[in-house]
C-alpha positions in Angstrom: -5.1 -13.1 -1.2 -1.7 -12.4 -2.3 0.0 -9.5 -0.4 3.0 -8.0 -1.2 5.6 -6.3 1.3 8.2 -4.2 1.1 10.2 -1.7 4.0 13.5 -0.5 4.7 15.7 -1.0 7.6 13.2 0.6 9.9 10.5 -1.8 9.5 12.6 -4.7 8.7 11.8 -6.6 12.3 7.7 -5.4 11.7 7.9 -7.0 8.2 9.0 -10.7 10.0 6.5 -10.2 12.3 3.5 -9.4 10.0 4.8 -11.7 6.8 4.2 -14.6 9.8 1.2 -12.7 11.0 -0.6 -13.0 7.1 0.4 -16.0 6.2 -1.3 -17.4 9.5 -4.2 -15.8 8.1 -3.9 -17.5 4.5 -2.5 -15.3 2.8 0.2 -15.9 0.0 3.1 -13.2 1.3 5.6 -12.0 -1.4 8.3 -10.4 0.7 10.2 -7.3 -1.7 12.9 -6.6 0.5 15.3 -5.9 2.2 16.2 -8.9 3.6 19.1 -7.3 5.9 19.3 -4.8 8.0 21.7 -2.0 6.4 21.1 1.4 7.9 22.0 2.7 4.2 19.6 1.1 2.4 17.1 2.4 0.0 13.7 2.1 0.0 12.2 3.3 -3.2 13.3 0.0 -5.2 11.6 -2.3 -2.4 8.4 -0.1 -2.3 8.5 0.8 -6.0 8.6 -2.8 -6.9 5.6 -4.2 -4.1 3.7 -1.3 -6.1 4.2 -2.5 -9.6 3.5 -6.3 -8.5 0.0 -5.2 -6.8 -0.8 -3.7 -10.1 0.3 -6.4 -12.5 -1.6 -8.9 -10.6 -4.4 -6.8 -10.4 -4.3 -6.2 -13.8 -3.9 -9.9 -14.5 -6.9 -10.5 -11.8 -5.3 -11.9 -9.4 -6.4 -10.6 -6.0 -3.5 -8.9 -4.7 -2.6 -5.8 -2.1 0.3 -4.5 -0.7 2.1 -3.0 2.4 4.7 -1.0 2.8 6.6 0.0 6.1 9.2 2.6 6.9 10.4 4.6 9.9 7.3 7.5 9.2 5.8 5.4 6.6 5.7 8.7 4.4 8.9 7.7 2.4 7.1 4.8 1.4 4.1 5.6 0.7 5.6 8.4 -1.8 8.2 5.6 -3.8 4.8 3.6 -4.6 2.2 5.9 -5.5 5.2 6.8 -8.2 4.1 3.6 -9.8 1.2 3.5 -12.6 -1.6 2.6 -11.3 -0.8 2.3 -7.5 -2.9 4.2 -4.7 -0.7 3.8 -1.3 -2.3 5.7 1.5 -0.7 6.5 5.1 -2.2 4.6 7.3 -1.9 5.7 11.1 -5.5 4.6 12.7 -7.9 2.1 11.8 -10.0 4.9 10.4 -7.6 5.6 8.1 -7.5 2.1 7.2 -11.1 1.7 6.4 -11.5 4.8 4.2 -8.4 3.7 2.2 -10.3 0.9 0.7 -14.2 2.6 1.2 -13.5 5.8 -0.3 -10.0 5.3 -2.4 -9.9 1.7 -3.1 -6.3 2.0 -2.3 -4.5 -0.9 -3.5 -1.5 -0.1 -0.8 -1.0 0.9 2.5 2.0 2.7 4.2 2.5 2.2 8.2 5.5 4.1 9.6 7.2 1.5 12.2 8.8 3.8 14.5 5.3 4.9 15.2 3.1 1.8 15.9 3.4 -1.4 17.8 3.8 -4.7 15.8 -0.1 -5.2 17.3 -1.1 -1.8 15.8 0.1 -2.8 12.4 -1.7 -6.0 12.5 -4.9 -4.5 12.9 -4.9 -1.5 10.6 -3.7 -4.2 7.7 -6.3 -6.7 8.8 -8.8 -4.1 8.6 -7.4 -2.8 5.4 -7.3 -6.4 4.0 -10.8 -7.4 5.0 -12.4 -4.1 4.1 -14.3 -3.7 0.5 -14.7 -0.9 -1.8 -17.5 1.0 -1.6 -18.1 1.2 -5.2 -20.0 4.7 -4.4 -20.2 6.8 -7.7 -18.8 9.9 -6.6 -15.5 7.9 -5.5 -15.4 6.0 -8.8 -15.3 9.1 -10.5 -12.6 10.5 -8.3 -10.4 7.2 -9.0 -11.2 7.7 -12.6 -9.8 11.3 -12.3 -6.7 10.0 -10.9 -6.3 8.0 -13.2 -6.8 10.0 -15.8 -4.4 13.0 -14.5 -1.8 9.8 -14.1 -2.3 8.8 -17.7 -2.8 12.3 -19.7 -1.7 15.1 -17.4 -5.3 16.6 -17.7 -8.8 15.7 -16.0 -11.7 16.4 -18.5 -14.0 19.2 -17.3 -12.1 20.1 -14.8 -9.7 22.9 -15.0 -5.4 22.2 -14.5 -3.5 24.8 -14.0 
């Protein structure tokens, strides 16, 4: 699977870690940045642009999913669920990690590095990694609504204030 990563200067030293960590595993790791640590940097471009490439090569079907890693994580996870397309859930428990994919077929996760160990991490994206969709109709039509707020600003049959 083809996982993309992206963090700022907080989760810079987790990123090394886990890029080694997954492709150990077999995965193909595309790295998004930064490279450097620079207490100034911004994350929304690195996480904004892991989003976009887990949706273009999941559009293109390639199997793809992304991680994202900040100080809290919430920064993050906020920049790539700005992108089309992108569900990024906050991740802080393997729980958490499961029902991303189960219930929200999140294509992302966000893990906040000043608040797990680099073992932590491991596990909540193995889990998140290995863990299916549940395909269950009542979250495919919650996806669908999502979507469909995304794309139109409206969700039929349902009321929008």
């Amino acid at each position: 699977m083809r996982i993309h990563i992206a963090t700022d200067h907080a989760g810079l030293e987790f990123s090394t870690d886990l890029q080694e960590h997954l492709r150990s595993a077999g995965h193909e790791v595309v790295d998004h940045g930064p490279t450097v640590v620079d207490p100034l940097d911004d994350y929304p471009s690195f996480c904004i642009n892991a989003a976009r490439a887990v949706v273009a090569d999941q559009r293109s079907g390639i199997e793809a999913l992304g991680v994202v890693f900040g100080g809290s994580g919430n920064g993050e996870q906020m920049a790539a669920n700005k992108v089309l397309g992108a569900r990024a859930a906050l991740v802080w428990n393997v729980s958490t990690a499961l029902l991303a994919r189960q219930h929200n077929d999140a294509n992302l996760i966000s893990i906040g590095a000043r608040q797990h160990t680099v073992d932590e991490a491991k596990l909540f994206i193995d889990t998140f990694i290995a863990e299916p969709f549940s395909g269950e109709e009542r979250h495919v039509r919650r996806i669908a609504q999502l979507a469909e707020y995304e794309a139109t600003g409206l969700i039929a049959g349902h009321e929008i204030d």
